[in-house]
PDB file of N, H, CA, C and O in Angstrom:
ATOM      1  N   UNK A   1       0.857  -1.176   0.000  1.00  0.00           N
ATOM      2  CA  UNK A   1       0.000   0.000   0.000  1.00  0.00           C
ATOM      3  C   UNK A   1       0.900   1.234   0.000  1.00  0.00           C
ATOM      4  O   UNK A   1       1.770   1.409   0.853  1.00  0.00           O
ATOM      5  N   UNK A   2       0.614   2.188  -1.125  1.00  0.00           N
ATOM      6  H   UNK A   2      -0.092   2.046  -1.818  1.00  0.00           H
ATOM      7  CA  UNK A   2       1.382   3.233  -0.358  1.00  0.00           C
ATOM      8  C   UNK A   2       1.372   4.207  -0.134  1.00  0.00           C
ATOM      9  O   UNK A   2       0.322   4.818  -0.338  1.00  0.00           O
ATOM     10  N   UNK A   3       2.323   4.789   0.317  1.00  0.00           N
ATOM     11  H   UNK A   3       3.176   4.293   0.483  1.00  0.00           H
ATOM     12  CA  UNK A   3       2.650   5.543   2.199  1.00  0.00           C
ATOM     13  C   UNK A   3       1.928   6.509   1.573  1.00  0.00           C
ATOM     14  O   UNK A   3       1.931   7.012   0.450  1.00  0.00           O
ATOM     15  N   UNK A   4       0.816   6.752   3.382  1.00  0.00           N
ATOM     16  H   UNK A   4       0.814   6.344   4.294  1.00  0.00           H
ATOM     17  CA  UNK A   4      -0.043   8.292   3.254  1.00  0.00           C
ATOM     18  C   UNK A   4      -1.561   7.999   2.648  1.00  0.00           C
ATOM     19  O   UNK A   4      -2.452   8.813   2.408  1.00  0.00           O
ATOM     20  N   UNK A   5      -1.548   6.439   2.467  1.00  0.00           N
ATOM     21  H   UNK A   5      -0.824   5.778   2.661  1.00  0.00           H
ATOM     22  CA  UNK A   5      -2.275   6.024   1.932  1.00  0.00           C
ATOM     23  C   UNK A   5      -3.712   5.760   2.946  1.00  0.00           C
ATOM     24  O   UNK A   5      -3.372   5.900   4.121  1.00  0.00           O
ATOM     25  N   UNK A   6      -4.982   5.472   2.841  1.00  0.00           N
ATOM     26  H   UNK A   6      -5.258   5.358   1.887  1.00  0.00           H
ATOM     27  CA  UNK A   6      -5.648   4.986   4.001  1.00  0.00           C
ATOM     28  C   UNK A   6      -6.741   3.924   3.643  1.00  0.00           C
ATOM     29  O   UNK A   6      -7.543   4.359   2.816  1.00  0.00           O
ATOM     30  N   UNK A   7      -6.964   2.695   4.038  1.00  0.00           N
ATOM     31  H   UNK A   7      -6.312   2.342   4.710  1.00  0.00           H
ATOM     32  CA  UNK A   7      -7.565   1.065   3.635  1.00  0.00           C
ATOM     33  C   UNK A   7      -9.074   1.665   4.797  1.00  0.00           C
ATOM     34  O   UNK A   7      -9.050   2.492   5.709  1.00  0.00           O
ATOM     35  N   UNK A   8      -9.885   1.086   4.417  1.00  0.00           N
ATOM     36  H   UNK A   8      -9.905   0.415   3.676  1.00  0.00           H
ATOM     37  CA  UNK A   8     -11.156   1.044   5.317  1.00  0.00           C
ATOM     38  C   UNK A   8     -11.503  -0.341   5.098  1.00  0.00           C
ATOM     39  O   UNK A   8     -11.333  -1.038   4.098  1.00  0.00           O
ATOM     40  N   UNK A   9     -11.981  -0.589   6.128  1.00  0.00           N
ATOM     41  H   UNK A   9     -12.119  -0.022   6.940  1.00  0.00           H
ATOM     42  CA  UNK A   9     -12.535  -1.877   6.382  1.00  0.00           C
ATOM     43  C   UNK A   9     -13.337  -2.094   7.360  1.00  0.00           C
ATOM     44  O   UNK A   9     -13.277  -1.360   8.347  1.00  0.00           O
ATOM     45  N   UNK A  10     -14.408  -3.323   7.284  1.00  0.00           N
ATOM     46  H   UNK A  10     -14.456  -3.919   6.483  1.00  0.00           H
ATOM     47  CA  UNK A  10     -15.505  -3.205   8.029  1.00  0.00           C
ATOM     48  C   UNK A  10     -15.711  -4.972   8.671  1.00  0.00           C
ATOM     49  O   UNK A  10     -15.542  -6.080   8.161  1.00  0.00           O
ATOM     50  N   UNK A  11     -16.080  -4.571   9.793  1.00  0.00           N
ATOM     51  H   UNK A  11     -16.218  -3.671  10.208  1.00  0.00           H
ATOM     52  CA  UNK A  11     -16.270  -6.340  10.827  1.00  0.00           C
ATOM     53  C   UNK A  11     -17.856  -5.718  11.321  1.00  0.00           C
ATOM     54  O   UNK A  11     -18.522  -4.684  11.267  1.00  0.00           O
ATOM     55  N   UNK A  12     -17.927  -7.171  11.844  1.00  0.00           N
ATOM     56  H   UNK A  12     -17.386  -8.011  11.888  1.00  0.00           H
ATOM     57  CA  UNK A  12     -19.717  -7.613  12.154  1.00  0.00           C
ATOM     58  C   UNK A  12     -19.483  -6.895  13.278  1.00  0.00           C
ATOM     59  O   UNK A  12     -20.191  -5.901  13.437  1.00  0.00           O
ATOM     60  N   UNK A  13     -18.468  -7.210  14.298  1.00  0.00           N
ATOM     61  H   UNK A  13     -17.893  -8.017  14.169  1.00  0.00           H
ATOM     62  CA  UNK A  13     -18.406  -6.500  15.558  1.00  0.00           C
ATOM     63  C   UNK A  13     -17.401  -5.580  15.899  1.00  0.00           C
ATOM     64  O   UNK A  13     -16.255  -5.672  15.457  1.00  0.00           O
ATOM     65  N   UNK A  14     -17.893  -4.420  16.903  1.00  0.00           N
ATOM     66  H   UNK A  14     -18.823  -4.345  17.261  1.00  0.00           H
ATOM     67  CA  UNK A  14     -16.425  -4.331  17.434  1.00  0.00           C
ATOM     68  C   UNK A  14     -15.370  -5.131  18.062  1.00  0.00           C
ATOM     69  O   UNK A  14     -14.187  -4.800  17.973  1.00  0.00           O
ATOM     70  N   UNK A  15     -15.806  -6.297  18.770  1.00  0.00           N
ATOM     71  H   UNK A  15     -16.766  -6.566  18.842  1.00  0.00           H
ATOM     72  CA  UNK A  15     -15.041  -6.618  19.105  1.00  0.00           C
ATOM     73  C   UNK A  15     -13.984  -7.229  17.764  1.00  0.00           C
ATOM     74  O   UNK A  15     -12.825  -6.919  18.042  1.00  0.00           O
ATOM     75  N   UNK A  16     -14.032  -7.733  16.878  1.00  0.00           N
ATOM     76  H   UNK A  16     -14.974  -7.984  16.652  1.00  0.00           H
ATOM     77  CA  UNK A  16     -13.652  -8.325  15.497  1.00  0.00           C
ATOM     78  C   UNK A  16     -12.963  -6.937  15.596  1.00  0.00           C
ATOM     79  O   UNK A  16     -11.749  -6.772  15.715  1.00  0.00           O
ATOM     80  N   UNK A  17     -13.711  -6.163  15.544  1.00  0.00           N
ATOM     81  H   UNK A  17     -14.698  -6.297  15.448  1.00  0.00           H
ATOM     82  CA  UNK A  17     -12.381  -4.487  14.757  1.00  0.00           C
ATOM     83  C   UNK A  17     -11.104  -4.371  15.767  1.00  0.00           C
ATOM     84  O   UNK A  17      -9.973  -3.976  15.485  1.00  0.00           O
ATOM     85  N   UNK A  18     -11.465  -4.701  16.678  1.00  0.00           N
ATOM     86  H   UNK A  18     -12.384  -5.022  16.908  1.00  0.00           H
ATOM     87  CA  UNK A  18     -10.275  -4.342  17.976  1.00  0.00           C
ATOM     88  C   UNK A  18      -9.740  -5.720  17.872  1.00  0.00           C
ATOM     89  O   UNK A  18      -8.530  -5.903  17.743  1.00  0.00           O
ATOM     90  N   UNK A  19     -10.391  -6.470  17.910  1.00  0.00           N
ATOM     91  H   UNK A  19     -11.374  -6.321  18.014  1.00  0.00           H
ATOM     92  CA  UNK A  19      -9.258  -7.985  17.692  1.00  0.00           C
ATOM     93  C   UNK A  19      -8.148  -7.706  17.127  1.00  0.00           C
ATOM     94  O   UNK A  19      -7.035  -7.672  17.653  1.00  0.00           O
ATOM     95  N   UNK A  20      -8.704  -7.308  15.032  1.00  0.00           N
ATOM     96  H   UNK A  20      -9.608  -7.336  14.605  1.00  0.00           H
ATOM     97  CA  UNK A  20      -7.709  -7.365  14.116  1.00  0.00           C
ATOM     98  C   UNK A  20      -6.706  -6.353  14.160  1.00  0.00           C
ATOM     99  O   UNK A  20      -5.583  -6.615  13.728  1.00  0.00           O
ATOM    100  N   UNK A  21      -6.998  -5.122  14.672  1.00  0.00           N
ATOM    101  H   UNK A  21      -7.911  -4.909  15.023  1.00  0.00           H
ATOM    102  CA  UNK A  21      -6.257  -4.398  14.653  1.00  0.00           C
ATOM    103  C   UNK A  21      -5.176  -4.331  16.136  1.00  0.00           C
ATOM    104  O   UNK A  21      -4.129  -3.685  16.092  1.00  0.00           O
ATOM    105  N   UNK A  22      -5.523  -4.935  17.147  1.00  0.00           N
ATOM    106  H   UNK A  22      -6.374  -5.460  17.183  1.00  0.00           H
ATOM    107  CA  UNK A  22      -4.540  -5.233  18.395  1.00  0.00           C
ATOM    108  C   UNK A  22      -3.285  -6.383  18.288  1.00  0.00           C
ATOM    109  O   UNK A  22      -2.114  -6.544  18.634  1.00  0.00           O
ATOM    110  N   UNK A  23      -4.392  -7.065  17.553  1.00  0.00           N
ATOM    111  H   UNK A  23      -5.343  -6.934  17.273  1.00  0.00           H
ATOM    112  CA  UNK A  23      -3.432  -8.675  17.118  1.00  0.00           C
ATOM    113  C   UNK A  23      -2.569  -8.740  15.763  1.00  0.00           C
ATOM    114  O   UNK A  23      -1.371  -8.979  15.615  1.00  0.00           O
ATOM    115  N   UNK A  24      -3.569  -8.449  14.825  1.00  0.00           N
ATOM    116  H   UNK A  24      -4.543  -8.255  14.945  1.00  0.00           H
ATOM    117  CA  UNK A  24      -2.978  -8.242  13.083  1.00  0.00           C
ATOM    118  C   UNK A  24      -1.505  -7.508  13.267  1.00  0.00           C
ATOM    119  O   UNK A  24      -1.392  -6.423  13.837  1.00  0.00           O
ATOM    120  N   UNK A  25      -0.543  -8.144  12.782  1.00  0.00           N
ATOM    121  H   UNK A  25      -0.635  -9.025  12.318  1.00  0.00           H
ATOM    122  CA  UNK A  25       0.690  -7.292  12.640  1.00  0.00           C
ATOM    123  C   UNK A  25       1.587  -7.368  11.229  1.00  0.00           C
ATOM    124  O   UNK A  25       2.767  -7.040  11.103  1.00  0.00           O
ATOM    125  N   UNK A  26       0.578  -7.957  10.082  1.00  0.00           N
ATOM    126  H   UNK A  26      -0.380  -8.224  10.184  1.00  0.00           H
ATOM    127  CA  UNK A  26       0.966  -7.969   8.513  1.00  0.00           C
ATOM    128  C   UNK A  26       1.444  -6.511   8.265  1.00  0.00           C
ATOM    129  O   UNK A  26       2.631  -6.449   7.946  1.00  0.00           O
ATOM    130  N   UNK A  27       0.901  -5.528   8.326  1.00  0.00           N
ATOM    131  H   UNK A  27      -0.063  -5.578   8.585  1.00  0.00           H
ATOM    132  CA  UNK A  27       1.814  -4.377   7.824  1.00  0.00           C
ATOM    133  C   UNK A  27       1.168  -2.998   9.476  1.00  0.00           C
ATOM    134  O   UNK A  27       0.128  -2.773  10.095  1.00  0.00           O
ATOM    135  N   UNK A  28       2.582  -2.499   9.459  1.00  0.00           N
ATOM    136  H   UNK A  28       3.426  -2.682   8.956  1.00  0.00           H
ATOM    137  CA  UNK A  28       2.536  -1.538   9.888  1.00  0.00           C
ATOM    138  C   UNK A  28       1.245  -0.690   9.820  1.00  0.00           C
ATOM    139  O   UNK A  28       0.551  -0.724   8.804  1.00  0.00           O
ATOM    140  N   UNK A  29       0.784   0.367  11.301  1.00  0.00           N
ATOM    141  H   UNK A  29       1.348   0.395  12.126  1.00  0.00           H
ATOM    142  CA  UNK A  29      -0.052   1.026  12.028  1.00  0.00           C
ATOM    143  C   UNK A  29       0.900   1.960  12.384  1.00  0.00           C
ATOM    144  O   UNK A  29       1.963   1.811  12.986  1.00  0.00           O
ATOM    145  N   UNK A  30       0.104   3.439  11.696  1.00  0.00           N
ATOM    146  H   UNK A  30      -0.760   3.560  11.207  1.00  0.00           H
ATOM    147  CA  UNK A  30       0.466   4.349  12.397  1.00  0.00           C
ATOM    148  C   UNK A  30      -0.278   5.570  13.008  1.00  0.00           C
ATOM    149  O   UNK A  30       0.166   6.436  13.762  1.00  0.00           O
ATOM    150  N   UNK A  31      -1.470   5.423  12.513  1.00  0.00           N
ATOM    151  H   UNK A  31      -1.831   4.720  11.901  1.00  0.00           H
ATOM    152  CA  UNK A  31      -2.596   6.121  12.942  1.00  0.00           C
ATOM    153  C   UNK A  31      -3.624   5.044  12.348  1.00  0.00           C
ATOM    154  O   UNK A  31      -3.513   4.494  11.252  1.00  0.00           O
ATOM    155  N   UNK A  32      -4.977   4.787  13.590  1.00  0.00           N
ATOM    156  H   UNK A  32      -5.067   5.234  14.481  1.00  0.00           H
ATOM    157  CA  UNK A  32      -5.875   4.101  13.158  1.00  0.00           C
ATOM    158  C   UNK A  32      -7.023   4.395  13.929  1.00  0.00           C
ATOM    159  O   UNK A  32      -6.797   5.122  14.896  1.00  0.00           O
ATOM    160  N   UNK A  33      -8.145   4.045  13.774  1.00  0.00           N
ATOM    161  H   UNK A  33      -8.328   3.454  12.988  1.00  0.00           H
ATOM    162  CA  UNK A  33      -9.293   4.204  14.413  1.00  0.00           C
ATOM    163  C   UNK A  33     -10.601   3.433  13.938  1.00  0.00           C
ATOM    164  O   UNK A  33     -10.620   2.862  12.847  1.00  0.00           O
ATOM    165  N   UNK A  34     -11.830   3.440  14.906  1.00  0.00           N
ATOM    166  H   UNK A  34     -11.814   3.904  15.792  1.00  0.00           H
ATOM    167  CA  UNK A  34     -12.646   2.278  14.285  1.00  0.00           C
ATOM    168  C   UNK A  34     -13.558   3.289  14.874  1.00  0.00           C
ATOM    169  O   UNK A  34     -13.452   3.751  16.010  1.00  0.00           O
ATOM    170  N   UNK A  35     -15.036   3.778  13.445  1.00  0.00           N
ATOM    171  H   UNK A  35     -15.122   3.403  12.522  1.00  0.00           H
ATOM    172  CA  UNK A  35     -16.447   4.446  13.667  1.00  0.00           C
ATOM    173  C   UNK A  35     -17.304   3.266  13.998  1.00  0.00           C
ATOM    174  O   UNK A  35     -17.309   2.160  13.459  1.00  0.00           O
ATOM    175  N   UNK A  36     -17.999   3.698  14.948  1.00  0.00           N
ATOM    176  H   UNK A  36     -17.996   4.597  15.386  1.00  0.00           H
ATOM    177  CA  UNK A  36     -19.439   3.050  15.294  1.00  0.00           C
ATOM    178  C   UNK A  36     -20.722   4.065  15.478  1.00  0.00           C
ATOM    179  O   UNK A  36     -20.834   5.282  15.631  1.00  0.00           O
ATOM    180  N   UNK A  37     -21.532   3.080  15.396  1.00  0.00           N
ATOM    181  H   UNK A  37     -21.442   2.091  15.271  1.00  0.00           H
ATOM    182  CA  UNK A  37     -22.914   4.559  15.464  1.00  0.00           C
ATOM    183  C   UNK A  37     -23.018   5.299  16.293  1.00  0.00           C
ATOM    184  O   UNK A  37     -23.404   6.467  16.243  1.00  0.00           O
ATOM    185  N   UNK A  38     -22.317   4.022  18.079  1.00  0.00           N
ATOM    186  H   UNK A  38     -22.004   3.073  18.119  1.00  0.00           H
ATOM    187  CA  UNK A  38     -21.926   4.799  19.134  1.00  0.00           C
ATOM    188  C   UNK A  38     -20.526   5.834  19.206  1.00  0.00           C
ATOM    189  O   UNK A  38     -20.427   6.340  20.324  1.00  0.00           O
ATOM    190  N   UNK A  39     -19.632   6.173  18.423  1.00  0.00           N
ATOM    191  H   UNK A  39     -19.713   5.762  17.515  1.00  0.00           H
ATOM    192  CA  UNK A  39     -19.027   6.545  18.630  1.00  0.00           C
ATOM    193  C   UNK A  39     -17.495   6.301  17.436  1.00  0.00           C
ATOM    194  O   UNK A  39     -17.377   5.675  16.383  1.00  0.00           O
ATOM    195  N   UNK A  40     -16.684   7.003  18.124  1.00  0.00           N
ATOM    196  H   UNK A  40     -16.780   7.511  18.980  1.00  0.00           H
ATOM    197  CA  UNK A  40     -15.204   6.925  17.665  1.00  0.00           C
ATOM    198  C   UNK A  40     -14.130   6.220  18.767  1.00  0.00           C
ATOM    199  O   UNK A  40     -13.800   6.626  19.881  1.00  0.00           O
ATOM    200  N   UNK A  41     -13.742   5.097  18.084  1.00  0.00           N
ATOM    201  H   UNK A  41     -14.010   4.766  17.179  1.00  0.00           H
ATOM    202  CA  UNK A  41     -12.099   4.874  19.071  1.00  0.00           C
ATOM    203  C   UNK A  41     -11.030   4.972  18.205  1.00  0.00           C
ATOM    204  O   UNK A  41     -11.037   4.675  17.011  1.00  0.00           O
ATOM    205  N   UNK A  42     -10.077   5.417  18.881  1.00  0.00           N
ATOM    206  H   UNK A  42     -10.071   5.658  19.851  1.00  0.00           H
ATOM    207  CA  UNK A  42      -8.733   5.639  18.202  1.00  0.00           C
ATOM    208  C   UNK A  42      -7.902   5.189  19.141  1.00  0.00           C
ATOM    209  O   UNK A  42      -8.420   4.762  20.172  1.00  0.00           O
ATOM    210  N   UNK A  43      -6.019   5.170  18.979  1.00  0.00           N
ATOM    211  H   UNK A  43      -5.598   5.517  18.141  1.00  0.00           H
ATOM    212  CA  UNK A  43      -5.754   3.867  19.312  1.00  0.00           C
ATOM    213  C   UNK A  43      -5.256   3.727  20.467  1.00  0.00           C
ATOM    214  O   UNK A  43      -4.670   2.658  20.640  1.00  0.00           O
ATOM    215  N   UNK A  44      -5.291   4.624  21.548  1.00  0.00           N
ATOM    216  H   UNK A  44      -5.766   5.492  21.408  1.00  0.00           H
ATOM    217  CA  UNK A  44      -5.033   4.065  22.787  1.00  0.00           C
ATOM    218  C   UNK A  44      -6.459   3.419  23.693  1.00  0.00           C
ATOM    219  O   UNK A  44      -6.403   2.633  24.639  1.00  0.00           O
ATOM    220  N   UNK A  45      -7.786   4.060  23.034  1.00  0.00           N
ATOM    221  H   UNK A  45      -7.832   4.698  22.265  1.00  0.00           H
ATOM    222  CA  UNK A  45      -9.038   3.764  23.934  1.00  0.00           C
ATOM    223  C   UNK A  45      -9.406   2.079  22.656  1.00  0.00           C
ATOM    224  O   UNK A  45     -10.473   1.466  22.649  1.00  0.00           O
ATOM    225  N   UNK A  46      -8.454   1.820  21.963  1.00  0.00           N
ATOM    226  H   UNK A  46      -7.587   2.318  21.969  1.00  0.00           H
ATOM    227  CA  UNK A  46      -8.957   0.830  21.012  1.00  0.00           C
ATOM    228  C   UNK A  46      -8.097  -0.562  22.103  1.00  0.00           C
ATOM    229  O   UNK A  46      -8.455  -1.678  22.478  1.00  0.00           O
ATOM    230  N   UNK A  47      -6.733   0.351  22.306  1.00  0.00           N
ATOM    231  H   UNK A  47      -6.443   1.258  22.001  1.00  0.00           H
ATOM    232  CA  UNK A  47      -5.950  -0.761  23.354  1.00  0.00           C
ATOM    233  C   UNK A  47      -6.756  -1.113  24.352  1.00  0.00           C
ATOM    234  O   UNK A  47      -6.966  -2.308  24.562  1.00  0.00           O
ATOM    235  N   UNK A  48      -7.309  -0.173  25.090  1.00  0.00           N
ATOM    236  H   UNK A  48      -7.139   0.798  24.919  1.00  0.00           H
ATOM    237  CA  UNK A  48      -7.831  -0.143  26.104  1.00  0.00           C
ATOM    238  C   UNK A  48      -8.869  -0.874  27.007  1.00  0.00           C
ATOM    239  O   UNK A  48      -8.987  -1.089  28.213  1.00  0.00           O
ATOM    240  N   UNK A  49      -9.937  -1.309  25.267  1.00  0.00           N
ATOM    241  H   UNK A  49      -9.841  -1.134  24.287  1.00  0.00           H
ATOM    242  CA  UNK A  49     -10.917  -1.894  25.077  1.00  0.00           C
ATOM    243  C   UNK A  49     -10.160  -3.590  24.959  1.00  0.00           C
ATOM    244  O   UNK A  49     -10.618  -4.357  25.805  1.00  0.00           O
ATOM    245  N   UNK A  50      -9.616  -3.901  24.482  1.00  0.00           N
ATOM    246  H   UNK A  50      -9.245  -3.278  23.795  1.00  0.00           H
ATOM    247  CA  UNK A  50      -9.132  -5.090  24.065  1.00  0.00           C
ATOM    248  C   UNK A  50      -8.194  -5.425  25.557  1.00  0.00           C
ATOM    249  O   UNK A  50      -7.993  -6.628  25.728  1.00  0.00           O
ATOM    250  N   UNK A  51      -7.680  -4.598  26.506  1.00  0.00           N
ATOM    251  H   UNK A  51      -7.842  -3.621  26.367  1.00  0.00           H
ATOM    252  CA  UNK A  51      -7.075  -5.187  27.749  1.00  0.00           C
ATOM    253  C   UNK A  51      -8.087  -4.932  28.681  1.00  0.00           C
ATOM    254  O   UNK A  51      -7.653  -4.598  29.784  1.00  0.00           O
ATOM    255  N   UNK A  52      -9.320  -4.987  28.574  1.00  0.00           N
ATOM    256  H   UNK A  52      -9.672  -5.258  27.678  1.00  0.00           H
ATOM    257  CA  UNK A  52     -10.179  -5.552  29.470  1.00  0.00           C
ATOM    258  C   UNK A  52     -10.774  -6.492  29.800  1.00  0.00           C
ATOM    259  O   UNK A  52     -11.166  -7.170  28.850  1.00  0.00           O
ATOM    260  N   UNK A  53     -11.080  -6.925  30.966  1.00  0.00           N
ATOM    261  H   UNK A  53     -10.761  -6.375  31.738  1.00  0.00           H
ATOM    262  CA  UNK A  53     -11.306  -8.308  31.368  1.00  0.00           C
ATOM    263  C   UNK A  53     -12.625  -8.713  30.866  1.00  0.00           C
ATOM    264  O   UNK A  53     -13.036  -9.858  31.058  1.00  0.00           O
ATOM    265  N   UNK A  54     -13.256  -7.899  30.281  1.00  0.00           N
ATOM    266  H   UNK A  54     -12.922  -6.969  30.125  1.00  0.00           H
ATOM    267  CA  UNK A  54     -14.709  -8.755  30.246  1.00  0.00           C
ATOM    268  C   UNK A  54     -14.492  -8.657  28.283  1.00  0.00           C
ATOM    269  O   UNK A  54     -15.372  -8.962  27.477  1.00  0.00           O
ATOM    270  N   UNK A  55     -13.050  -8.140  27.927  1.00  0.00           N
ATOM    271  H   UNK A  55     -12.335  -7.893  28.581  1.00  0.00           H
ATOM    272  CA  UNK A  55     -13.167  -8.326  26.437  1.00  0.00           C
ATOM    273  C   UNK A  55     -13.660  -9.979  26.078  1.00  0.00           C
ATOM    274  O   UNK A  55     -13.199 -10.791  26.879  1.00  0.00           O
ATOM    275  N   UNK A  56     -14.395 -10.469  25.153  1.00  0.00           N
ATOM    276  H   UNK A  56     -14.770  -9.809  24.502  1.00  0.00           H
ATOM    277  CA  UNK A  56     -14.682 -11.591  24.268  1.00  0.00           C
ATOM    278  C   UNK A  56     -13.748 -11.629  23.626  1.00  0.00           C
ATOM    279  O   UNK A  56     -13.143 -10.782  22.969  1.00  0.00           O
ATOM    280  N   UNK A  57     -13.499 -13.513  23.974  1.00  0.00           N
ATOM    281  H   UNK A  57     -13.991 -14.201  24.508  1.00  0.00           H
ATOM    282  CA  UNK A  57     -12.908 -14.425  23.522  1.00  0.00           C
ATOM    283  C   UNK A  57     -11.381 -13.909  23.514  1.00  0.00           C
ATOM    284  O   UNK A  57     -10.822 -13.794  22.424  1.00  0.00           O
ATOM    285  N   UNK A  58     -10.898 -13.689  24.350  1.00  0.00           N
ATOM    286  H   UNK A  58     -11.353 -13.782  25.236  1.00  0.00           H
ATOM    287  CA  UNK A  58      -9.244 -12.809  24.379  1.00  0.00           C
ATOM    288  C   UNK A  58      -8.563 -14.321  24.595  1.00  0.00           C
ATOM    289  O   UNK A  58      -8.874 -15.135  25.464  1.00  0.00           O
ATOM    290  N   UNK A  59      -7.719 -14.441  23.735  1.00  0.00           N
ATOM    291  H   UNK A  59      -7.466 -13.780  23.029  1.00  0.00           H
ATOM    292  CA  UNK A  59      -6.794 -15.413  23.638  1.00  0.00           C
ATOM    293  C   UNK A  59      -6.505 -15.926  25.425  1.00  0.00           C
ATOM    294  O   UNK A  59      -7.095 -16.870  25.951  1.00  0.00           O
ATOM    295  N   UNK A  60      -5.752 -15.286  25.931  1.00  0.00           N
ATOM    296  H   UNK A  60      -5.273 -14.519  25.504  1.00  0.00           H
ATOM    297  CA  UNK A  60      -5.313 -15.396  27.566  1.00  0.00           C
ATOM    298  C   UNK A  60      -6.174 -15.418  28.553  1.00  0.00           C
ATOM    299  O   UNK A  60      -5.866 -15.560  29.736  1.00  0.00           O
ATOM    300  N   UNK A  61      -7.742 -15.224  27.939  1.00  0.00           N
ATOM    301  H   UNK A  61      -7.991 -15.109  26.977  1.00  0.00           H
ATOM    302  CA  UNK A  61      -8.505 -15.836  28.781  1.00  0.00           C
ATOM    303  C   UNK A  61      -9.231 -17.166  29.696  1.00  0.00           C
ATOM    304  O   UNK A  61     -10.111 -16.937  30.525  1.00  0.00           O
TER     305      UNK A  61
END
């Protein structure tokens, strides 16, 4: 892809959006964020969401 460039993409859930983007490490993140009807996360409240204990299906659970 290239640089400066920006991919959109869409999952059934949030949790699926915060999965791929916490876990996925095929190409470099340098600004990212995921819209919902409720709202905007960007990427420290996206971390944030995904190191919580009641996140679904977290690998280390």
């Amino acid at each position: 892809m290239p640089k400066g460039s920006m991919r959109f993409q869409t999952f059934p859930t949030l949790a699926e959006a915060v999965r791929f983007l916490v876990t996925d490490t095929t190409e470099p993140r340098f600004q990212y964020a995921i819209d919902t009807d409720q709202g905007r996360y960007e990427k420290d409240e996206i971390a944030a969401l995904y190191e919580r204990p009641d996140f679904p299906d977290r690998p280390d659970a």
